[in-house]
C-alpha positions in Angstrom: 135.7 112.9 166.1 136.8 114.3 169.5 139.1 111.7 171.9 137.4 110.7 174.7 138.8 109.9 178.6 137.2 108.8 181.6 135.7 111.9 183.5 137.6 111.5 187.0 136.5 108.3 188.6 133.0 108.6 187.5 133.6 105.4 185.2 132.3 107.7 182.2 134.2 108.3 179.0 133.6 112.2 178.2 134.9 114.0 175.0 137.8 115.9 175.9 135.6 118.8 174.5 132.8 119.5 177.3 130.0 121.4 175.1 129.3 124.5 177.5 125.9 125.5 177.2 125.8 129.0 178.4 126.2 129.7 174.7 122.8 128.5 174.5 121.6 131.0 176.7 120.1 133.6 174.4 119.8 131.7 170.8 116.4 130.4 169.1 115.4 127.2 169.0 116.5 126.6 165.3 120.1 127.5 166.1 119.9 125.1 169.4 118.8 122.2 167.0 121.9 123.5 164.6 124.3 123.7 167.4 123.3 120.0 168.4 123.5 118.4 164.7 127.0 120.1 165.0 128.0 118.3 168.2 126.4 115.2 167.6 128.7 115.3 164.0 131.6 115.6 166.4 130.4 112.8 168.9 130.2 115.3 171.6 128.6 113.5 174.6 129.1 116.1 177.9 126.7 119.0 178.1 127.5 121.6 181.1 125.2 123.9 181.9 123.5 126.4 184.8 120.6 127.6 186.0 122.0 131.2 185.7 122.7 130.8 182.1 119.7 132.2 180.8 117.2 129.8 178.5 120.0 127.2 178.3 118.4 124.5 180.6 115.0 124.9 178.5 116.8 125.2 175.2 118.4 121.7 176.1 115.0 120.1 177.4 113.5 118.9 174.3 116.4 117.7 173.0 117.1 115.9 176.4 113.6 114.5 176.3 114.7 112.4 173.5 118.4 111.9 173.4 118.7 111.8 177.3 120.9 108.1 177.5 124.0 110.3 174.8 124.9 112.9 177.3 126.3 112.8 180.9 124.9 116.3 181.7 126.0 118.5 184.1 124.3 122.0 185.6 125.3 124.1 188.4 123.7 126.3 191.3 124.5 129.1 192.6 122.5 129.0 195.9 124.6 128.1 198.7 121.7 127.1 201.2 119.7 123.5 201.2 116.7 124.8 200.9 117.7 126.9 198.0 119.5 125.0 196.4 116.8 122.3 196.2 114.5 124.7 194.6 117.2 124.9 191.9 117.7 121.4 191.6 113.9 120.8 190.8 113.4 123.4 188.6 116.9 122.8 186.9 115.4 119.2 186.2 111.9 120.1 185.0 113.5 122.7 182.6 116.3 120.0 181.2 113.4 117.4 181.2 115.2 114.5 182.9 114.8 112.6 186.0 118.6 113.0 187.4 121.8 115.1 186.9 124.7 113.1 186.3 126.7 116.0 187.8 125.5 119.2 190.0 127.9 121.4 190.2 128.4 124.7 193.2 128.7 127.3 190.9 131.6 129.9 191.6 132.3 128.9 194.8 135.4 131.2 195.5 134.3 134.0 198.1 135.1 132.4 201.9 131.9 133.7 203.7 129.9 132.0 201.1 132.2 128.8 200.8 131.6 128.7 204.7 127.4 128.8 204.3 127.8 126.2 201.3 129.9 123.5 203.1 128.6 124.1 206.9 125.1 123.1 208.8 122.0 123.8 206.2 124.1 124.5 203.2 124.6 123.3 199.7 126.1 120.4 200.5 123.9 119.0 202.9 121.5 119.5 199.3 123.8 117.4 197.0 124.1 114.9 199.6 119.7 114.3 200.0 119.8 114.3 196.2 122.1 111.8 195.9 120.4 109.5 197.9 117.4 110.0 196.6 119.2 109.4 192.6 118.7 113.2 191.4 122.2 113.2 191.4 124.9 111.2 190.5 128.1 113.2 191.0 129.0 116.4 193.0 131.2 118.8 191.7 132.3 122.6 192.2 133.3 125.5 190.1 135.2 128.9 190.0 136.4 131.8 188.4 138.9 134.5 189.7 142.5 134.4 190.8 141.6 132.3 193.7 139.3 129.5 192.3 142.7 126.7 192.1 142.6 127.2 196.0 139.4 127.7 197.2 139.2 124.2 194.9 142.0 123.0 196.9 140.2 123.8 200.3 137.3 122.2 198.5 138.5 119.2 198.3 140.3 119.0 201.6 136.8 119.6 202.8 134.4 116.8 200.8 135.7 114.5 198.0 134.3 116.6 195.1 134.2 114.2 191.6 135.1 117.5 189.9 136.4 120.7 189.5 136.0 123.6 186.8 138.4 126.7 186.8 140.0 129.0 184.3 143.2 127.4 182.5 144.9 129.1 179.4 148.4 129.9 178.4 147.8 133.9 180.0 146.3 132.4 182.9 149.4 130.3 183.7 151.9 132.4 183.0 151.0 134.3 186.4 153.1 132.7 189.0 150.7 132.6 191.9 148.1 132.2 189.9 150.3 128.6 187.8 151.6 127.7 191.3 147.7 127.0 193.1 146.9 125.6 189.8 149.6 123.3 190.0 148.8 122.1 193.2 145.1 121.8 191.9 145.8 119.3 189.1 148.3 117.2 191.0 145.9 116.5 193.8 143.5 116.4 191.0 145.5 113.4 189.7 146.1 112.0 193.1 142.6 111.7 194.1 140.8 110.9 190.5 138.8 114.2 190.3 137.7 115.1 187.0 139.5 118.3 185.8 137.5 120.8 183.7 138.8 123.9 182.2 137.4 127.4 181.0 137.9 130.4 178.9 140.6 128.7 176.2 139.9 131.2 173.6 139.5 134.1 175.8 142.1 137.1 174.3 141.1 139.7 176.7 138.6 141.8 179.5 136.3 143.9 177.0 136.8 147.0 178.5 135.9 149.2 176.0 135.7 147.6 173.0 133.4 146.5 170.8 132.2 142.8 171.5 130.2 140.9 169.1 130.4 137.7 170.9 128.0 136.5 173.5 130.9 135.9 176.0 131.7 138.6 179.2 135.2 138.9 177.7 136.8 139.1 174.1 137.6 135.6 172.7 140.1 135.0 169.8 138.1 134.4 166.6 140.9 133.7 164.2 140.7 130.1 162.7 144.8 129.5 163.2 144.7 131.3 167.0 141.7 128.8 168.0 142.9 126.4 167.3 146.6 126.7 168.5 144.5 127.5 172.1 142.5 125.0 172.5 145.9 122.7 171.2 148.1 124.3 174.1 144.8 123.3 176.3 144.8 119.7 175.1 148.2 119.2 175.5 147.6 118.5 179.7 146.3 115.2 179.0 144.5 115.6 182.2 142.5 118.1 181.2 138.4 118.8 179.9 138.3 121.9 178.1 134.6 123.3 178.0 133.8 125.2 175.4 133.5 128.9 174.4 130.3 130.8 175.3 129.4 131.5 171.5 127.4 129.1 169.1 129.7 130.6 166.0 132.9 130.0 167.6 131.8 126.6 168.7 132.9 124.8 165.1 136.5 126.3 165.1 137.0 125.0 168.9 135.2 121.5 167.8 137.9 121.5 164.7 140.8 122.3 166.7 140.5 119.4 169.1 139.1 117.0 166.5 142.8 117.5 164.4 145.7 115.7 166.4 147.3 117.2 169.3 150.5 118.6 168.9 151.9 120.1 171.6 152.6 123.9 171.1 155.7 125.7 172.2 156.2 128.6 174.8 157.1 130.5 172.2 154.4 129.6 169.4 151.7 131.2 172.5 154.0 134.4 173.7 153.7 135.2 169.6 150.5 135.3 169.9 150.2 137.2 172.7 152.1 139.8 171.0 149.8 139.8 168.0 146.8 139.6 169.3 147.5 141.9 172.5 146.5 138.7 174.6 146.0 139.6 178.2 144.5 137.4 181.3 141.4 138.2 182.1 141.8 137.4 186.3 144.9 139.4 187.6 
């Protein structure tokens, strides 16, 4: 079974392991119900999702419709007006089948023109707010990918007290200096404040370019049993961290494996290995 934590000051105990349901985007229906036997096996209680993830929000539906009290779920818009927004909302919680999100998330809010619609006078914000009066929302939370998503996250949080924050976090990632030092900052006013840290793209080897991909994620992800799993373990290792998992149904058991085993911390020079062997490059520069 996966260890579980409380998810920022939202009272809730998540798995460590969030399940990330863009992998869900293009499947069938039998390997949705698969994928869920497979979490439920590993006590997986955190499903994030979006509304720009293709079919995941419907694939999740009927399965929400019955198990809706196991999960804290957890979608994401990327419209950065009210009126937008709540378009998304509504349609987000027809298609998941439920009667609130326990968190709605900005999705990739890194770009400073849009960051300024979202957060001023009719904007996103304004959205979550409404909707958490009215109980479609429990939680608020924002997102990001990119070199700058640790401070954009950072002026995020100096603007509104966000319950969350999701942003790409793996050995290549951190071994950028600007890119380690924002994200250091991040996770100590993280701590400080009791915001829920989630973290992306743990497997993630490389940018495609021009290889051949056979995954259903944008970039190439480690698929070696050993390489997963010392990954996700280097991941793991920041006890303050969520890890959300890869975008790929068949890579999902290796990751679910990895963090079920105990955490060992792994060395500096256990990951720069591996970077060597598997020409591991970070996919934001």
């Amino acid at each position: 079974m996966i260890p579980r934590m409380e998810f920022g000051r939202t009272g809730h105990l998540s798995t460590r392991i969030i399940f990330g349901a863009a992998s869900l985007g293009e499947v069938t229906s039998e390997e949705t119900e698969n994928t869920f036997e497979l979490l439920a096996k590993y006590g997986i209680n955190h499903i994030d999702t979006a509304q720009s993830y293709g079919k995941s929000e419907r694939r999740i539906g009927p399965w929400m419709k019955h198990h809706r009290k196991d999960y804290f779920l957890a979608t994401k818009t990327d419209q950065r007006t009210k009126d937008k927004a709540l378009v998304d909302l509504y349609e987000s919680l027809d298609k998941l089948q439920t009667d609130h999100i326990d968190l709605w998330q900005f999705h990739c809010l890194v770009d400073q023109k849009e960051w300024d619609t979202a957060m001023g006078e009719g904007g996103v914000l304004e959205a979550a707010l409404e909707a958490k009066k009215q109980g479609l929302v429990k939680y608020i939370g924002v997102t990001g990918h990119g070199m700058n998503a640790p401070l954009m996250h950072l002026k995020s949080l100096e603007q509104f007290p966000f319950d969350s924050v999701l942003f790409p976090y793996n050995y290549t990632m951190m071994q950028q200096p600007a890119y380690k030092e924002q994200a250091t900052k991040l996770l100590a006013l993280c701590e400080e404040r009791g915001v829920a840290v989630q973290t992306i793209k743990s497997v993630a080897k490389r940018n495609v370019e021009d290889r051949d991909n056979s995954y259903a994620t944008w970039y190439e992800p480690l698929d070696e049993e050993r390489a997963i799993e010392q990954s996700v373990q280097w991941v793991l290792g920041n006890r303050q961290v969520f890890l959300n998992s890869v975008g790929d149904i068949h890579l999902l058991p290796h990751v679910l494996e990895a963090a079920s085993a105990q955490i060992n911390p792994v060395s500096d020079a256990t990951m720069d290995a591996m970077i060597e062997t598997y020409g591991m490059k970070p996919l934001f520069t």
